[in-house]
C-alpha atoms as one frame of an Amber mdcrd trajectory, in Angstrom:
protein
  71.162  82.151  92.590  73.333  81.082  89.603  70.806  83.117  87.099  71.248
  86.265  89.149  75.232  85.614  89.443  75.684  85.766  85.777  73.416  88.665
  85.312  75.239  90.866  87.586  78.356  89.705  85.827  76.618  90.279  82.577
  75.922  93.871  84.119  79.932  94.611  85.016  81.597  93.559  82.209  78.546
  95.337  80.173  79.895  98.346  82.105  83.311  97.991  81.460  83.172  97.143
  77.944  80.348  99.429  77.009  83.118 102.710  76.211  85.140 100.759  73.786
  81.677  99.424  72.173  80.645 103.173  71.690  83.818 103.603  70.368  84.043
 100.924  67.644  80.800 101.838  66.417  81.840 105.494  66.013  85.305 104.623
  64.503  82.652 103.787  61.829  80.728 107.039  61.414  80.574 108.823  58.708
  79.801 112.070  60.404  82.758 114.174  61.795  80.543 115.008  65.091  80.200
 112.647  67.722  76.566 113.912  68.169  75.495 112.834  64.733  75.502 109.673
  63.131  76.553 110.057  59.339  75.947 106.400  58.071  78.955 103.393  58.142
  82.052 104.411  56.249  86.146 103.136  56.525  87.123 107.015  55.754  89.171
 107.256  59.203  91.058 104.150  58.817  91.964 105.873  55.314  92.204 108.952
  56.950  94.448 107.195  60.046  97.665 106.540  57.846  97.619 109.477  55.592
  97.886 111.617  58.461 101.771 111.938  59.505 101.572 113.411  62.627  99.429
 110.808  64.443 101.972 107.897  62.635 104.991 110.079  63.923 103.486 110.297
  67.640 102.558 106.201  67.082 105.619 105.354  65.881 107.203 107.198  68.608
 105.184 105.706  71.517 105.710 101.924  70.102 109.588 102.751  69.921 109.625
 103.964  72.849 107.469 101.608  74.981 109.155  98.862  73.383 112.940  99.744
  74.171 111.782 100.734  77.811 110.273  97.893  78.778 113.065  95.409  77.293
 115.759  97.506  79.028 113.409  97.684  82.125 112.745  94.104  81.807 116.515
  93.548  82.377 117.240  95.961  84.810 114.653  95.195  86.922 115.032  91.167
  86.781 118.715  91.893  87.722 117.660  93.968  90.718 114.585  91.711  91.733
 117.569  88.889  91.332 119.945  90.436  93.843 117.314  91.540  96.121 115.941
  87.998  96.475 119.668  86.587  97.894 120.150  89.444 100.066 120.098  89.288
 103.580 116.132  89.951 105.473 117.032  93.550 106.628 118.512  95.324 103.513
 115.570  92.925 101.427 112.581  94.578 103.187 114.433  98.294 102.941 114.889
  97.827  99.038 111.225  96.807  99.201 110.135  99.482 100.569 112.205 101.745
  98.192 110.678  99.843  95.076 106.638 100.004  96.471 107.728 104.038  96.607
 107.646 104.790  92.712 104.422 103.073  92.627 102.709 104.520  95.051 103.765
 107.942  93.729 101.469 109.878  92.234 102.309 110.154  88.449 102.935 114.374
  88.707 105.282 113.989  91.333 107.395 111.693  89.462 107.082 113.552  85.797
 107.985 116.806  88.020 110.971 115.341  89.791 112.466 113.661  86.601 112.312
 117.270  84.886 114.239 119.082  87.860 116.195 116.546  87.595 116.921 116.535
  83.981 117.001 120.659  84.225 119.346 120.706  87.382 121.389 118.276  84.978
 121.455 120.577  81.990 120.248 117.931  79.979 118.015 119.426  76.496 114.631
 117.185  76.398 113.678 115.513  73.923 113.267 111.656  72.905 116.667 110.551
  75.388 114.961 111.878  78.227 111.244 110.335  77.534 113.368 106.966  77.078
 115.066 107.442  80.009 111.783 108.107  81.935 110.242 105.784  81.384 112.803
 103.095  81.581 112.863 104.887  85.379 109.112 104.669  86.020 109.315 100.684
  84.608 111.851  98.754  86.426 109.592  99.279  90.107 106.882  97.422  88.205
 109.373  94.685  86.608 110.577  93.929  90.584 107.573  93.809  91.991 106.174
  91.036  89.370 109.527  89.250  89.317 110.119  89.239  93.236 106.991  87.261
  94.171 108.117  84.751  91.561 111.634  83.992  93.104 110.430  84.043  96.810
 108.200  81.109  95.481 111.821  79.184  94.585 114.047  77.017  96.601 116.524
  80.087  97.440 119.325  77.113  96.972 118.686  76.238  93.675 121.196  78.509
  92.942 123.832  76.591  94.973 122.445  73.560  93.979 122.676  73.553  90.461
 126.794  74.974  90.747 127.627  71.983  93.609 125.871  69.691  90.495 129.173
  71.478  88.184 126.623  74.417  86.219 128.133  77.118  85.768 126.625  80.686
  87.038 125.623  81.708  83.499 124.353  78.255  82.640 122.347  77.801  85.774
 120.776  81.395  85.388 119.032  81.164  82.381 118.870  77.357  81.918 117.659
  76.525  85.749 116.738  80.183  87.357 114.809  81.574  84.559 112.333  79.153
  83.142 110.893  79.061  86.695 110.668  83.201  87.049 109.714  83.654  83.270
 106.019  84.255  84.190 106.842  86.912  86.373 109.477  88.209  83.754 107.066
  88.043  80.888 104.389  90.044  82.982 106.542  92.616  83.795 107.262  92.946
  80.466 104.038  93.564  79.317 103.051  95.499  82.034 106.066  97.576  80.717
 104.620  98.093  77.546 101.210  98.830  79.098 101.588 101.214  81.137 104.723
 103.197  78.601 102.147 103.611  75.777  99.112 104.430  78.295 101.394 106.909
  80.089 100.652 111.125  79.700 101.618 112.920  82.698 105.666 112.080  83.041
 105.880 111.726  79.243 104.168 115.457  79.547 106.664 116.742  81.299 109.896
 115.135  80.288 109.226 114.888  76.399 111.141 117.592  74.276 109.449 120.022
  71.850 108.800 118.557  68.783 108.412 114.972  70.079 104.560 113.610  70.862
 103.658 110.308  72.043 100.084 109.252  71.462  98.809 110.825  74.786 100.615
 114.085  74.516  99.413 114.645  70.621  95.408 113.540  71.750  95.776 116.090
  74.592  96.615 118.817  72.551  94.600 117.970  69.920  91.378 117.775  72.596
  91.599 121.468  72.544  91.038 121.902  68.886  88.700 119.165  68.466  89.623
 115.063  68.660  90.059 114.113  65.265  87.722 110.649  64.181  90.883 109.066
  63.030  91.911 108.439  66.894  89.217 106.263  66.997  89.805 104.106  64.377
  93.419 103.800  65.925  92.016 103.253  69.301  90.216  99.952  67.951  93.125
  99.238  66.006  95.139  99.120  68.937  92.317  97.415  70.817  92.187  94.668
  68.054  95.843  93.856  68.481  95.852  93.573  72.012  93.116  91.318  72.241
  94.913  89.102  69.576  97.922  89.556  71.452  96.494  88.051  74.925  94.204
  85.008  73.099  97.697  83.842  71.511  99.605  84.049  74.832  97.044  82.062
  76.492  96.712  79.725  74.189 100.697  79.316  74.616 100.288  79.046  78.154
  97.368  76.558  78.139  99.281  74.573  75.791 102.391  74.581  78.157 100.396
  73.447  80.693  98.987  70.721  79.151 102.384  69.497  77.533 103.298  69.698
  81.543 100.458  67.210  82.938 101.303  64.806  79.786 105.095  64.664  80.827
């Protein structure tokens, strides 16, 4: 039972995995067709930072996933906090009213922020793809932090100001280090979904500014250029680093926890 277990495991993650396999191998073809194979060669990766237009439309979609997930990050810890000390009625209402982003489907949303932004008289351009997806962030920064202060004493607030903290003090000394998981996920979720984002950045993004998606889309019409997949495992690569050296951190935290 255990040997067929771990073969049908084998089998999913084989499954999931297998795309981005196919991908890294190609990343290192020689041939410009995806049909041929034209030998090993690092030409793409060369290729990747001479050309300026896929480093503009990077550079734009790291800017902008970054600053939209640290001001969602905020925003939405700050709502998740006030929801969580509110009273069970207006709670389960703002609930509601956060699962309804979520559950949109992405064109609605990229469709309502540009009527909104046009009924506005607002020009598009890189203000308004900030400001979208700051909008389309802070649902998904509640809903991680939320769970996380529902699993608190909802008097360690009071507690910690009869003991003489102050309200700043017993936020982010007392309050925080036990909702920081939820905060942290949030903000990576932030980050996630902002660079992996194409339909609201589609249709809130100005002329003249791409984001990763938006410049692969139109280039898919032409012809994808090899180069994208050297940056996809590039990007792969990182992430992968990125998520071995946070649980490290967190296994280490752990154990510094069971030795104390």
């Amino acid at each position: 039972m255990k040997t067929v277990k771990r073969v049908y495991a084998s089998l999913v993650y084989l499954f999931l995995y297998a795309p981005i396999i196919l991908l890294m191998l190609f990343s290192f073809n020689g041939s410009r067709s995806r049909g041929n194979w034209g030998g090993w060669t690092l030409r793409w990766y060369g290729e990747l930072f001479r050309d300026s237009t896929i480093m503009n439309a990077l550079f734009n979609t790291v800017i902008i996933a970054l600053v939209s997930a640290v001001v969602a990050t905020v925003v939405g810890t700050a709502a998740a906090f006030g929801m969580f000390y509110m009273k069970k009625t207006p709670r389960a209402v703002l609930s509601g009213i956060s699962y309804l982003p979520v559950m949109n489907p992405d064109i609605v949303t990229g469709v309502s922020l540009m009527l909104l932004f046009l009924a506005c008289n607002v020009q598009r351009g890189f203000a308004t793809l900030l400001i979208a997806h700051i909008s389309f962030n802070i649902p998904y920064v509640i809903l991680s932090v939320l769970p996380k202060l529902q699993q608190m004493n909802e008097h360690l607030f009071e507690a910690s100001e009869d003991l003489g903290a102050s309200g700043t003090y017993t936020f982010f000394h007392v309050i925080l280090p036990e909702i920081l998981p939820g905060v942290v996920s949030g903000f990576l979720l932030s980050i996630t979904l902002s660079i992996d984002d194409f339909v609201i950045s589609f249709f809130t993004r100005g002329a003249g500014v791409n984001t990763l998606s938006v410049h692969i889309y139109n280039m898919a019409k032409k012809g994808i250029n090899p180069s994208i997949n050297a940056l996809s495992v590039i990007m792969f690569v990182v992430v992968m680093l990125l998520l071995v050296v946070l649980n490290n951190r967190s296994e280490k935290g752990e154990k510094s926890i069971e030795e104390n």
